[in-house]
C-alpha positions as CSV (number, residue, x, y, z in Angstrom):
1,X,-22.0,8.4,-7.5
2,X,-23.1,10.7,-9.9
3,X,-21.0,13.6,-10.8
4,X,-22.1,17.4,-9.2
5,X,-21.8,20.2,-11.4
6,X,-21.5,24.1,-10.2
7,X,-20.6,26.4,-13.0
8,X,-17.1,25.6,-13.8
9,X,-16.5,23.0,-10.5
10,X,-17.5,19.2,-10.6
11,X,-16.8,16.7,-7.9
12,X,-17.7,13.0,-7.4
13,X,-19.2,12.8,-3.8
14,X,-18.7,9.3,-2.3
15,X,-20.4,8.6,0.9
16,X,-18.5,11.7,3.4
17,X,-15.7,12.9,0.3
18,X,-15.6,15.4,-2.2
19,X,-13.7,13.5,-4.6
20,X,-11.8,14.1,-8.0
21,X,-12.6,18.1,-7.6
22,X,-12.3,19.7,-10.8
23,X,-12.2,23.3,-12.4
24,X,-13.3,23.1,-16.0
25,X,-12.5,19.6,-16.7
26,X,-9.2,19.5,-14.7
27,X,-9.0,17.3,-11.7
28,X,-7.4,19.9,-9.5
29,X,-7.9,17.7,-6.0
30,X,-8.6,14.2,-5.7
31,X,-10.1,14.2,-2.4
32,X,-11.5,16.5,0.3
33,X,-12.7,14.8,3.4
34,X,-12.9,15.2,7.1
35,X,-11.2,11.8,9.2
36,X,-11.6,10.9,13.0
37,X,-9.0,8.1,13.8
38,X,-8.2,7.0,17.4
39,X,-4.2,6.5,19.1
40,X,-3.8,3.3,16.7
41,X,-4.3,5.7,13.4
42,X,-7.3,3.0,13.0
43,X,-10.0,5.4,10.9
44,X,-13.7,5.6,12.4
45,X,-16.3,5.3,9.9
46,X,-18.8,8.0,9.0
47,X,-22.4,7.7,9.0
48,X,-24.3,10.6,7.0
49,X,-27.5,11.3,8.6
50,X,-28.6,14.1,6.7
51,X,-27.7,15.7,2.9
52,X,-28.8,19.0,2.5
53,X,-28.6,20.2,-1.5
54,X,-29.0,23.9,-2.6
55,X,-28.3,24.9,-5.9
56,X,-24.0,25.4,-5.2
57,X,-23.9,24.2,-1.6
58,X,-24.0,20.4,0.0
59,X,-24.6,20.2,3.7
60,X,-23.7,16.5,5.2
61,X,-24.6,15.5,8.5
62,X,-21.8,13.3,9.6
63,X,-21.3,11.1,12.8
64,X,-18.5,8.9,14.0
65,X,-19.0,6.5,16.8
66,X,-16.8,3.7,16.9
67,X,-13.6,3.2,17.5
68,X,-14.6,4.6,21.0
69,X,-15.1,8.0,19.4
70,X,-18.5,10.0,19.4
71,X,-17.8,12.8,17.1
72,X,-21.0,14.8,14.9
73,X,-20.7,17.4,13.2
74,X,-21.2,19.1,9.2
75,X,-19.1,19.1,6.0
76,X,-20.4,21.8,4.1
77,X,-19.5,22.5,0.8
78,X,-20.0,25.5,-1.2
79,X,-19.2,27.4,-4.9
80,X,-19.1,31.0,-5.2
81,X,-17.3,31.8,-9.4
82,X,-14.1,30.7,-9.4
83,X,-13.8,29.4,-5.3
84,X,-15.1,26.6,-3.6
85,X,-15.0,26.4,0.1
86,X,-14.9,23.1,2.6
87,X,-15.8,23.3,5.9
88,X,-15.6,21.2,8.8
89,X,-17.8,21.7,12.4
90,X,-18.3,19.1,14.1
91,X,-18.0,18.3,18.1
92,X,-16.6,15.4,20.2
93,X,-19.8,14.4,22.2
94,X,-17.6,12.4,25.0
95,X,-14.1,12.3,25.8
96,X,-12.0,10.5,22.8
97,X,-7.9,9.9,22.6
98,X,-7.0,10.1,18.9
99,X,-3.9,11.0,16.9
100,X,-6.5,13.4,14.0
101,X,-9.9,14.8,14.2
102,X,-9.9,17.0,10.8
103,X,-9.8,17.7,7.2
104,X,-7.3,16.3,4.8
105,X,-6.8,17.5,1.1
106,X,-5.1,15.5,-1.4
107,X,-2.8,16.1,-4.1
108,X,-3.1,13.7,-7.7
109,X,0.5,11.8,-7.6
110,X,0.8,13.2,-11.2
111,X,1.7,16.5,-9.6
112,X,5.2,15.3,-9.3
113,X,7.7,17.6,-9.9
114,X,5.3,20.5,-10.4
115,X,6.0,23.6,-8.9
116,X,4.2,24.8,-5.9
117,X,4.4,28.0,-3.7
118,X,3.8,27.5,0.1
119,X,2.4,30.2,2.3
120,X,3.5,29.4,6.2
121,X,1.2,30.6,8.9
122,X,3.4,33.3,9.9
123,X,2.5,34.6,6.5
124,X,6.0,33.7,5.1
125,X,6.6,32.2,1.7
126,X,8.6,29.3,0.0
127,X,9.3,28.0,-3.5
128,X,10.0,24.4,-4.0
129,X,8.3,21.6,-5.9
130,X,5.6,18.4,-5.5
131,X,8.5,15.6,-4.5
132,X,9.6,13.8,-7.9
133,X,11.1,10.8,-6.1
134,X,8.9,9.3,-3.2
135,X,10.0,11.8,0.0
136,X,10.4,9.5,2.7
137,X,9.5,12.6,5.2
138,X,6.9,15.3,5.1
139,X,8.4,17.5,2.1
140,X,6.3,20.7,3.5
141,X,5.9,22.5,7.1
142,X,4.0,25.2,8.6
143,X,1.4,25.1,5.6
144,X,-1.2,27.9,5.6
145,X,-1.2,28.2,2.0
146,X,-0.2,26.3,-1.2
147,X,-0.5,27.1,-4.8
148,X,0.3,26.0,-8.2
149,X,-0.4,25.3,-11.8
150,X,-1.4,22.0,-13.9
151,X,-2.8,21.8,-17.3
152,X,-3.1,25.8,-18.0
153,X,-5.3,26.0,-14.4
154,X,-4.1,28.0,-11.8
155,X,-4.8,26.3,-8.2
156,X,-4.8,28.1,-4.7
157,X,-5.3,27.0,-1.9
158,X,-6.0,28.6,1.9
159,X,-6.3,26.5,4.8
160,X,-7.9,27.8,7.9
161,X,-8.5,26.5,12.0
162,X,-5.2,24.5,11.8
163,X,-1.4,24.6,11.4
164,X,-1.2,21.8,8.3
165,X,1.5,20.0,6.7
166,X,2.0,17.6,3.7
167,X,3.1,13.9,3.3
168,X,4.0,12.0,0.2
169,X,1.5,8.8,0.4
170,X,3.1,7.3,-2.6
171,X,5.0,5.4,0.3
172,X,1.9,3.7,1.0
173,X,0.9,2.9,-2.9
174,X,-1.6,5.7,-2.5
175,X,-1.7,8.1,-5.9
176,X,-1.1,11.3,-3.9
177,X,-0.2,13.5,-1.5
178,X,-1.6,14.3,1.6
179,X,-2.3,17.7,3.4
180,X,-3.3,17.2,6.8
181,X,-3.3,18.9,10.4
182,X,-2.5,18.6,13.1
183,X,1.3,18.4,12.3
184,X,3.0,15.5,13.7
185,X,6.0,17.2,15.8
186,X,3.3,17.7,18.4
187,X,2.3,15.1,20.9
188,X,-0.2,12.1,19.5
189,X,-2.3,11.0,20.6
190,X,-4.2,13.6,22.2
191,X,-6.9,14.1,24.0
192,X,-10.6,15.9,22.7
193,X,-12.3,16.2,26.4
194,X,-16.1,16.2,25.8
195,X,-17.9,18.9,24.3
196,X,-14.6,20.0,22.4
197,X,-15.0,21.5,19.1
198,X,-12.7,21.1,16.0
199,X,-13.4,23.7,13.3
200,X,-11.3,23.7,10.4
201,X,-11.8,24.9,6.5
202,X,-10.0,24.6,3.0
203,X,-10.7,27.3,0.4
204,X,-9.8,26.1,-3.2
205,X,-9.8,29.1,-5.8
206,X,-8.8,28.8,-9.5
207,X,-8.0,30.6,-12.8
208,X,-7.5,29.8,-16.5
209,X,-8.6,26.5,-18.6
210,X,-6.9,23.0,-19.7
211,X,-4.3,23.1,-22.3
212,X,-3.9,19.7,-21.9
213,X,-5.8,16.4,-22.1
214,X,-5.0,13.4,-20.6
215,X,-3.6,10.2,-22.3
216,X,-6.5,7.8,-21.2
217,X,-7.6,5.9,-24.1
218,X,-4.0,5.2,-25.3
219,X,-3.4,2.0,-26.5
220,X,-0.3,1.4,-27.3
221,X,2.4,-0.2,-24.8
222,X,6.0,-0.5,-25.6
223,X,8.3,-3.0,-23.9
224,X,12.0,-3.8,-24.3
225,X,13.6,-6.8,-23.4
226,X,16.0,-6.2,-19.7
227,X,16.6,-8.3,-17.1
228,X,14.8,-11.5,-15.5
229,X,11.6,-12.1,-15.3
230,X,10.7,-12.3,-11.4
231,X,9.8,-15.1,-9.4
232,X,6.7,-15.3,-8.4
233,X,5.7,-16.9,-4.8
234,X,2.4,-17.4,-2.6
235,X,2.2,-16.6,0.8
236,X,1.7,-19.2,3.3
237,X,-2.0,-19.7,4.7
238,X,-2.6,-17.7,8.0
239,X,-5.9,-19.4,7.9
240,X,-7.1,-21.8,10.6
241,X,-7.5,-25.1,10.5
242,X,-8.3,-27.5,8.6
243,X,-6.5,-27.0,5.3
244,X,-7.8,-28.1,2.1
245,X,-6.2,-31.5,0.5
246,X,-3.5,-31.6,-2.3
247,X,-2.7,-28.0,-2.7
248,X,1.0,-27.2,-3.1
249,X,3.2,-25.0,-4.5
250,X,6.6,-24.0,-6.1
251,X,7.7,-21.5,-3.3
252,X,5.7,-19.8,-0.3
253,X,6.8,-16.8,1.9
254,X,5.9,-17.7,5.7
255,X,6.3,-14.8,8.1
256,X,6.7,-16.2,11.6
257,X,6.3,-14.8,14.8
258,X,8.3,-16.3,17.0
259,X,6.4,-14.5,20.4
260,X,3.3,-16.4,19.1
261,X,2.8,-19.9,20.6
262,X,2.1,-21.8,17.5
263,X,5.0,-20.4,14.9
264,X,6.1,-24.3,14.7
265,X,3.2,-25.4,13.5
266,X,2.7,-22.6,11.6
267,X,6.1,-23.6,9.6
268,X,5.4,-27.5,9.6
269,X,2.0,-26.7,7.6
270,X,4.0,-24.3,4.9
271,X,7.1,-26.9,4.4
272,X,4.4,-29.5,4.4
273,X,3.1,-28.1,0.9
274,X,5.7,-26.0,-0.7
275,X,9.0,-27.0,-2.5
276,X,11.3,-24.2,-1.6
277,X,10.5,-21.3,1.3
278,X,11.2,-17.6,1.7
279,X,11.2,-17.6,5.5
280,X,10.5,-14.1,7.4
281,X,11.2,-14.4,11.2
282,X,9.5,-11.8,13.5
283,X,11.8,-11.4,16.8
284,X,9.9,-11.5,20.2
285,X,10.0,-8.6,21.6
286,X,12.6,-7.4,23.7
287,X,12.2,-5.7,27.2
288,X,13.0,-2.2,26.3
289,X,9.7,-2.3,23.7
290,X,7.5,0.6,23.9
291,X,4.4,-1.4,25.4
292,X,6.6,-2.0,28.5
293,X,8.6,-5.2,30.2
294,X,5.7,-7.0,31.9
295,X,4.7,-7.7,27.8
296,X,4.2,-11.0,27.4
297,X,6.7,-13.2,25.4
298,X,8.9,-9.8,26.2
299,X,12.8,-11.3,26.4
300,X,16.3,-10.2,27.5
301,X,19.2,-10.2,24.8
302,X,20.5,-13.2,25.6
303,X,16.7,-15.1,25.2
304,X,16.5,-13.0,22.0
305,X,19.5,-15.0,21.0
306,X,18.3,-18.2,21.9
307,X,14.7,-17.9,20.5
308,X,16.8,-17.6,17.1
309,X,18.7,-20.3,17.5
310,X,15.7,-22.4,18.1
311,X,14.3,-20.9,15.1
312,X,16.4,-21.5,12.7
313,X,17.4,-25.3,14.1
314,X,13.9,-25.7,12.7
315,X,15.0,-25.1,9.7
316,X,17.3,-27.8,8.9
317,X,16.7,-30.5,6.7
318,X,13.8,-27.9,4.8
319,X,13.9,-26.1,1.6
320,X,15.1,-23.0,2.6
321,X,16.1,-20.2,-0.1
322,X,15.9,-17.4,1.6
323,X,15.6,-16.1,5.6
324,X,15.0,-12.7,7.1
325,X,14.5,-11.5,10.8
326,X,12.4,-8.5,11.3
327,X,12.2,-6.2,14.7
328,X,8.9,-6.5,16.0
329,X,8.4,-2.5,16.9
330,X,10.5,-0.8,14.1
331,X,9.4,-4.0,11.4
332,X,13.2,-3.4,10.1
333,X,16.1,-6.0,10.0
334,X,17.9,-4.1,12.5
335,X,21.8,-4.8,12.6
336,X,21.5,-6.2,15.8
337,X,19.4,-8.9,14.6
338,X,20.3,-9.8,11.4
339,X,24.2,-10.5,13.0
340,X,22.3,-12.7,15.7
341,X,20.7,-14.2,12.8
342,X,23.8,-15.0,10.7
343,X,25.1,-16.4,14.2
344,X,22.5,-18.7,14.5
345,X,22.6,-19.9,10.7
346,X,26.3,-20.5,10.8
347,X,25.6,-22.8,14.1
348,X,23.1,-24.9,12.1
349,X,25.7,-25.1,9.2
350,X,22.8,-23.3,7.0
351,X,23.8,-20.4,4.1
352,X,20.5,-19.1,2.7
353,X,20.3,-16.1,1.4
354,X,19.3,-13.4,3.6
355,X,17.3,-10.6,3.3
356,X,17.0,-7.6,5.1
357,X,14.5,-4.3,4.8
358,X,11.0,-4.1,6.2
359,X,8.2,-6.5,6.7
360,X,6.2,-3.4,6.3
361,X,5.4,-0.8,3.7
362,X,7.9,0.4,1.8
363,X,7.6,3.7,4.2
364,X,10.1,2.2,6.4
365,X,12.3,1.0,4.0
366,X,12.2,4.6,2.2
367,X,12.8,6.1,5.7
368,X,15.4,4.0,7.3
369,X,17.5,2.3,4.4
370,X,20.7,3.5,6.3
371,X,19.5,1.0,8.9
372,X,19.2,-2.3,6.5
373,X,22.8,-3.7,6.9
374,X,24.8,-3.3,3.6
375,X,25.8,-6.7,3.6
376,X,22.3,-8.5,3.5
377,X,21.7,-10.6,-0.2
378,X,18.8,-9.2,-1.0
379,X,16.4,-6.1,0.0
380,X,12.2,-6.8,0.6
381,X,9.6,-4.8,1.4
382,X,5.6,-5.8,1.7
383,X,3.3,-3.5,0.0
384,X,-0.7,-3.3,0.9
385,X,-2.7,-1.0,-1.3
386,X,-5.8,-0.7,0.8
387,X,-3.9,0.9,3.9
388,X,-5.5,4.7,4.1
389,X,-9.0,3.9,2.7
390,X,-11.0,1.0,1.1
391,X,-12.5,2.0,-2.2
392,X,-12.1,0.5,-5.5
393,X,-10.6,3.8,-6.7
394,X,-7.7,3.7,-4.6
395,X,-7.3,-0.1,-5.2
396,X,-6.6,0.7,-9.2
397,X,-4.7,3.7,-8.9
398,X,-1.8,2.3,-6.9
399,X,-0.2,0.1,-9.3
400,X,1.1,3.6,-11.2
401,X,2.5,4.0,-7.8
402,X,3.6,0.7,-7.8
403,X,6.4,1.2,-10.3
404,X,7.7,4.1,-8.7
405,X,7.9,1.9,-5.6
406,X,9.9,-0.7,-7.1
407,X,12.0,1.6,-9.4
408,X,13.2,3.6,-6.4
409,X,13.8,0.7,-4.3
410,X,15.8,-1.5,-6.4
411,X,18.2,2.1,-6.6
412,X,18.0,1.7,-2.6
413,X,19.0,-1.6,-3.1
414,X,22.0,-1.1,-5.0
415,X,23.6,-4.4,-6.4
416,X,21.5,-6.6,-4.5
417,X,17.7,-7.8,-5.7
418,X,14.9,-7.0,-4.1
419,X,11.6,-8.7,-3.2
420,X,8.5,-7.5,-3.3
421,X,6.1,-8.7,-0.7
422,X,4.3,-9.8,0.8
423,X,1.5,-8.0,-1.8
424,X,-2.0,-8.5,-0.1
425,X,-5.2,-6.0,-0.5
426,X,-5.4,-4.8,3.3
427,X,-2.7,-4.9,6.0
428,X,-1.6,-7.9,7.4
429,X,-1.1,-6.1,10.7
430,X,-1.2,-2.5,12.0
431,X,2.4,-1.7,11.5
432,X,1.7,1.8,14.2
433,X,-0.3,0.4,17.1
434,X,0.8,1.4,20.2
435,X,-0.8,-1.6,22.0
436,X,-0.1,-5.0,21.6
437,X,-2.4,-6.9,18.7
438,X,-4.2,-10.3,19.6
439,X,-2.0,-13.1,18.8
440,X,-2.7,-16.9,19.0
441,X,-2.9,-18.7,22.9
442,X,-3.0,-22.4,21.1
443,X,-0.2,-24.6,20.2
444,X,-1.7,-25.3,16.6
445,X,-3.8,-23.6,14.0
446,X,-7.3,-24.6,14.7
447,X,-7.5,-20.6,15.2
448,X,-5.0,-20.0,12.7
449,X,-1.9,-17.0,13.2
450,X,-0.7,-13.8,11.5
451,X,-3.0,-11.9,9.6
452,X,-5.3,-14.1,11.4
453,X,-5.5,-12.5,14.4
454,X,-3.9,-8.4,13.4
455,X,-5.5,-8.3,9.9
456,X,-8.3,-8.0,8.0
457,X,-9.5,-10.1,4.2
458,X,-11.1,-8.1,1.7
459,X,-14.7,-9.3,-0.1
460,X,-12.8,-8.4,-4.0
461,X,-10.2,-11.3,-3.0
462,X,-12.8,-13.1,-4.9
463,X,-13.3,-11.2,-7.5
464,X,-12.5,-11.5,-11.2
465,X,-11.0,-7.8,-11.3
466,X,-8.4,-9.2,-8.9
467,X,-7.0,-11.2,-11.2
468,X,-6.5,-8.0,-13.6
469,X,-5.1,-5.7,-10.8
470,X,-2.6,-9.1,-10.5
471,X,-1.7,-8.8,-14.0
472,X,-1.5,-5.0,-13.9
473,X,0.5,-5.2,-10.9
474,X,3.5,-7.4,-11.5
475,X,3.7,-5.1,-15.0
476,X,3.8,-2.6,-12.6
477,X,6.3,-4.1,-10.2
478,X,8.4,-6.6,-12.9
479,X,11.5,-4.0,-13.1
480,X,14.9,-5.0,-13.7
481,X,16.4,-5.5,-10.2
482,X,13.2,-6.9,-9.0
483,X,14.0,-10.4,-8.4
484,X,10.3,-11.6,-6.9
485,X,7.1,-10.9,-5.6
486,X,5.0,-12.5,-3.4
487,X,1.0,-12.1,-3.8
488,X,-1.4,-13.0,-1.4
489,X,-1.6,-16.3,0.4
490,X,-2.0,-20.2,-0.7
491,X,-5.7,-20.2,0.6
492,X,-8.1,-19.2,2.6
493,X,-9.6,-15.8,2.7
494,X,-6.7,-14.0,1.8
495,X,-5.4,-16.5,-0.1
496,X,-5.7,-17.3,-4.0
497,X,-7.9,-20.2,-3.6
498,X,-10.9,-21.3,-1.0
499,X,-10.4,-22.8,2.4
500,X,-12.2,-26.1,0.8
501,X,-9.0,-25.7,-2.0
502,X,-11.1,-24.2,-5.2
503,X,-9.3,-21.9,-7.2
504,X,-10.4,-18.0,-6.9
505,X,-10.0,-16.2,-10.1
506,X,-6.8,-14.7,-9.2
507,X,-5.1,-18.3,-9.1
508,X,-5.0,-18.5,-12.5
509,X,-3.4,-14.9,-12.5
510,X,-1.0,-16.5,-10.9
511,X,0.0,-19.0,-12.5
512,X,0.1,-17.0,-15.4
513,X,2.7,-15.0,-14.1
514,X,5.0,-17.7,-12.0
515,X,4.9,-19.8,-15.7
516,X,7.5,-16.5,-17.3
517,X,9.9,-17.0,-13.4
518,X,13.2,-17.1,-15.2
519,X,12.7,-15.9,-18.5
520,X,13.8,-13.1,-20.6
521,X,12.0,-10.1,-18.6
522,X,9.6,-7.9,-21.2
523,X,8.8,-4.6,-19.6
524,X,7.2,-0.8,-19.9
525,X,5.2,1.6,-19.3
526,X,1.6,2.2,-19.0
527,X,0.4,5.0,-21.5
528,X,-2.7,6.1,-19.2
529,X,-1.7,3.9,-16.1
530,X,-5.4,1.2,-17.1
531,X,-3.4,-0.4,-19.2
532,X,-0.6,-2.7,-18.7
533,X,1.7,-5.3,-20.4
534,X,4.4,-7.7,-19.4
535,X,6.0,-10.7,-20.7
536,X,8.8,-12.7,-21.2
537,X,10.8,-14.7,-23.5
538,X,12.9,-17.7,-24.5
539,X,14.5,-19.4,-26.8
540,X,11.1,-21.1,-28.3
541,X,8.4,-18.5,-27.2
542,X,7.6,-15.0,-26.6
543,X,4.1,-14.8,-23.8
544,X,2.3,-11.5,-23.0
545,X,0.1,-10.1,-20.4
546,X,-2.4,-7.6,-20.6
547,X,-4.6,-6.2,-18.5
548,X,-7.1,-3.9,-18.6
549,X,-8.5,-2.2,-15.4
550,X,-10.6,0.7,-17.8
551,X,-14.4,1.1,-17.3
552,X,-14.5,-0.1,-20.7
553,X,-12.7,-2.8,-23.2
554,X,-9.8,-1.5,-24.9
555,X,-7.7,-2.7,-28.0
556,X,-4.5,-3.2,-26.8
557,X,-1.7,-2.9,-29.1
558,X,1.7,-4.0,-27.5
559,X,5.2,-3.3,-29.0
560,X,7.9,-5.7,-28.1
561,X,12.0,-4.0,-28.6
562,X,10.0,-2.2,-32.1
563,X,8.9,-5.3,-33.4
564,X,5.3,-5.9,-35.0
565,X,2.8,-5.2,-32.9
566,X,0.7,-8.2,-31.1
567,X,-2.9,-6.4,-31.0
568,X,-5.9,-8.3,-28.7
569,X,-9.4,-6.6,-27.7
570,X,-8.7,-6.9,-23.4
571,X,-12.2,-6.8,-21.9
572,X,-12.8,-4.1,-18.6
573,X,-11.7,-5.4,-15.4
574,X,-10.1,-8.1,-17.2
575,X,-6.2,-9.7,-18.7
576,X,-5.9,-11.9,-21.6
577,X,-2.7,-13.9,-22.2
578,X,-1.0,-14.1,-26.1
579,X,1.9,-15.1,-27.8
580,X,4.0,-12.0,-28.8
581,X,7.3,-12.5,-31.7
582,X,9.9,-14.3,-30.8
C-alpha cells in the first residue's frame, strides 16, 4: 500500500492496520490494529466496507463475521501536530464467546533493552526496560501508559477504555512486542451478549528528530568459524494418499499421534522412504485432560503405558536416531512421560537418543524449561513464523528473531544440543484450543494425518522467495549448539516438493543446506537483518550461502575469520551459493 503522509507522521495502511507508524522518519510503532478472535485465539478476518479520507483523518468501516462472530464497527485514525489518535467503536451484533475483541499496539523487537516508563491505571508509575532476552511471561501489568525514546524521538503513549498489558512475541518469531487488553489474569473466554459495545483508543504523541539511521543497505557479513554445521532433516508427508514414486531422503522427523487411528501407517510410509528417523510421539490423552473423560481415545495411566510400549515395539528393526514423547495438552515432554518412555525403550532393547522440550513454539519451552527433564540428550522446539498474522512482512522479519530463538535456547539447553523443528510457514496445529481438533477415522492415509486435519498450507510454499527465507533462516538458526533443523515436509502441500514428486524451489534450498551437515560450521550476523550468510568448511572446500530477502539486489560481501572477502551480486527475494577461501 502506498505510504500516508500527515505532517511529520507516515504509516503504511494494509487492509484494517496502521502499520510501520512513524514520526519524522522513525518507525515508532509497527502496527496498530483492532482483532476479534473467538475461545480458540483463531483471529476473524476483517472486511472494510467503507474508507473515509480527510485531509489527517482515515475512517474504516470494518466487519467481522466468521468465526461465529458478528462484530462492525470503525477504526478511525487521526493527526493533530505532534499526536496521532486510534480509535476503536465497534458493536457485537449477536451473542459471540471470544478470548479479545480490541486494539493491540506493537512494539519493533529492536526496542530491546530500551528504557521505557509505565503509567498503571491507578495513575502509578514504573521504570524498567523493553525485555533484552525473550520474557517468557508478560514483562508489563496494569498498563495505562508507556513511554520512551529511540533514535533522538521521544514516544508516549496513553491508552484508553481498557486495562492493557504487554507480551514479548519474539516467542512466537514475531519482531515485537505486543500491547493488548483485556489482561489475561481475567476469565477467557468471555462472553460479548448482543448489542454489546467495545470502545477502546491509543493516543501516540511524539517529540524530537532521528539521530540515527538505520543500517539497511549494509553489505558486509562477517563469519567466524565455531561449531558444526547442523543437520538438516525433512518432515514426513502428512499428505494423503497416494505418494509420489522414488522420493527419499537422508533423515525425516515424523510426529505421531498415537490417539489417531492411522499413526502405523503413518510411520510405515516415513521408514519406507527415509534412511534414518527423528521420531516425535504425541501421548493419547489421558482422562484428567481439560476437554473431559468421555474424550475419545482418552486413557488411564496404565493404557498410557501400554500405548507406548506398542509404540515404540514399532520401532524395532527401523532407523531410529532419535525419539521424543510429547503431552498432548501441555505439548511438553513431561517427566512422567518421558520415564514411561525410557521404560518402554529399555523393554525393546532400543537406546536412541531422546529428546525432550516442546512440540510447540518455543513459548512453551521459554516458559516451562524447569519441566523438560535434565536428563533428556537433546532439547527441540518447532517454530512457525506465520502464527499471529499472515503477511509477507511478518514472514521476513522473523528470522532476526530467529537467532535470538536459537541463541537463548541452546543456553536453556545447557550441554545438550538442540533441534530446531519442526520449521513450517503456518501451524501445524492450534497448540491453545480448548476443543478437540479433527483427527483421522481411517486406518491409512487416503485422508492423510497431522497437519492434515489441525493445520493449514500456505500458497508462498511454492514460491521462489521461500527458498531465500530457507537460506536466510538456517543463517539465522545455524548457532553453535544447534545440532539440526527440520524444514517443512518431504511433499505435498507443505512439503518441499509436489504431491506428483516435482521439486518446489525450496528443495533445492535444501539440499543446499543438508550438503554442509557435518562440516566446519561458518556463522554471523546480519548487518540489517535482509541479508544473511552461512557456510561451512572442510578440509578441501570452503561453501557459502547468501540470501537476500531486500526489495532490491544487493552486493554482498562476506568475510570468513578476516580472510579476503568472497563478493557476489544476490538478486531480491533470492540466495546464490559460492565457494568462499579455504
Amino acid at each position: 500500500m502506498a505510504v500516508t503522509t500527515w505532517g511529520d507522521w507516515s504509516f503504511d495502511r494494509r487492509a484494517d492496520e496502521i502499520a510501520d507508524l512513524a514520526w519524522r522518519g522513525v518507525v515508532v510503532l509497527r502496527s496498530i490494529r483492532a482483532v476479534v478472535r473467538d475461545a480458540d485465539w483463531a483471529t476473524a478476518t476483517p472486511e472494510i466496507s467503507r474508507i473515509d479520507e480527510g485531509p489527517d483523518s482515515l475512517t474504516l468501516a470494518v466487519t467481522w463475521t466468521d468465526l461465529g462472530a458478528d462484530v462492525a464497527g470503525d477504526v478511525t485514525v487521526r493527526a493533530d501536530g505532534d499526536v496521532v489518535s486510534v480509535t476503536f467503536d465497534a458493536e457485537s451484533r449477536a451473542a459471540f464467546r471470544t478470548n479479545r475483541v480490541g486494539l493491540v499496539v506493537l512494539h519493533p523487537h529492536r526496542l530491546a533493552g530500551v528504557p521505557l516508563r509505565v503509567v498503571h491505571a491507578g495513575g502509578g508509575q514504573e521504570s524498567t526496560a523493553f525485555p533484552r532476552a525473550v520474557s517468557p511471561h508478560q514483562p508489563v501489568f496494569d498498563i495505562a501508559g508507556l513511554a520512551w525514546a529511540v533514535d533522538g524521538v521521544e514516544v508516549d503513549l496513553a491508552f484508553g477504555g481498557d486495562v492493557f498489558e504487554m507480551e514479548d512475541q519474539r516467542n512466537w518469531t514475531d519482531a515485537s512486542y505486543k500491547t493488548y487488553s483485556r489482561p489475561l489474569d481475567l476469565p477467557f473466554p468471555y462472553d460479548l451478549a448482543a448489542g454489546e459495545r467495545v470502545a477502546q483508543s491509543v493516543t501516540v504523541r511524539a517529540a524530537g528528530a532521528a539521530t540515527a539511521v538505520g543500517a539497511r543497505g549494509a553489505d558486509r557479513i562477517e563469519l567466524r568459524a565455531e561449531g558444526t554445521f547442523p543437520d538438516i532433516v525433512v518432515g514426513a508427508a502428512s499428505a494423503p494418499e497416494p505418494a509420489p514414486h522414488e522420493v527419499t531422503s537422508e533423515a525425516l522427523l515424523v510426529e505421531l499421534d498415537l490417539s489417531a487411528t492411522n499413526w502405523r501407517a503413518a510411520l510405515a510410509r516415513a521408514a519406507g522412504t527415509a534412511a534414518a528417523l527423528d521420531v516425535r510421539l504425541i501421548a493419547p490423552p489421558t482422562a484428567d485432560a481439560p476437554w473431559g473423560t468421555k474424550t475419545p481415545g482418552a486413557v488411564t495411566g496404565a493404557e498410557l503405558e501400554a500405548a507406548l510400549g506398542s509404540a515404540v515395539r514399532e520401532l524395532v528393526g527401523l532407523p531410529v536416531r532419535r525419539v521424543g514423547v510429547f503431552d498432548p495438552v501441555s505439548h511438553l515432554s513431561e517427566p512422567a512421560l518421558v520415564a514411561a518412555l525410557r521404560v518402554a525403550l529399555a523393554d525393546a532393547a532400543l537406546s536412541p537418543a531422546l529428546v525432550g522440550g516442546t512440540r510447540s513454539h518455543f513459548t512453551e519451552l521459554n516458559r516451562e524449561q524447569e519441566r523438560v527433564p535434565a536428563d533428556v540428550d537433546a532439547v527441540a522446539f518447532g517454530l512457525t513464523p506465520l502464527f499471529h498474522t499472515l503477511g509477507d512482512e511478518q514472514l521476513f522479519e522473523s528470522i532476526a528473531v530467529q537467532r535470538a530463538l536459537a541463541a537463548q535456547a541452546v543456553e536453556i539447553a545447557g550441554d545438550r544440543p538442540v533441534h530446531v523443528g519442526p520449521v513450517t510457514l503456518r501451524a501445524r496445529f492450534n497448540n491453545v484450543a480448548t476443543r478437540r481438533e479433527p483427527a483421522p477415522v481411517r486406518d491409512d492415509l487416503s485422508d492423510g494425518y497431522g497437519a492434515e486435519f489441525t493445520g493449514s498450507p500456505d500458497p508462498r510454499q511454492t514460491s521462489a522467495e521461500l527458498a531465500a527465507w530457507t537460506i536466510a533462516s538456517a543463517a539465522a538458526l545455524a548457532v553453535p549448539g544447534v545440532a539440526g533443523i527440520a524444514y517443512f515436509e518431504e511433499w505435498g502441500a507443505r512439503g518441499i516438493r509436489s504431491a506428483d514428486g516435482d521439486p518446489y524451489p525450496v528443495a533445492a534450498a535444501v539440499d543446499a543446506l543438508r550438503s554442509l551437515s557435518g562440516a566446519r560450521l561458518l556463522w554471523g550476523a546480519s548487518p540489517d537483518t535482509l541479508v544473511w550468510a552461512v557456510g561451512a568448511r572442510d578440509a578441501a572446500a570452503t561453501a557459502l550461502l547468501m540470501a537476500n530477502l531486500d526489495t532490491r539486489p544487493r552486493m554482498l560481501s562476506v568475510v570468513v575469520d578476516g580472510t579476503a572477502a568472497v563478493e557476489a551480486l544476490v538478486p531480491a527475494r533470492s540466495w546464490r551459493r559460492v565457494r568462499g577461501p579455504v
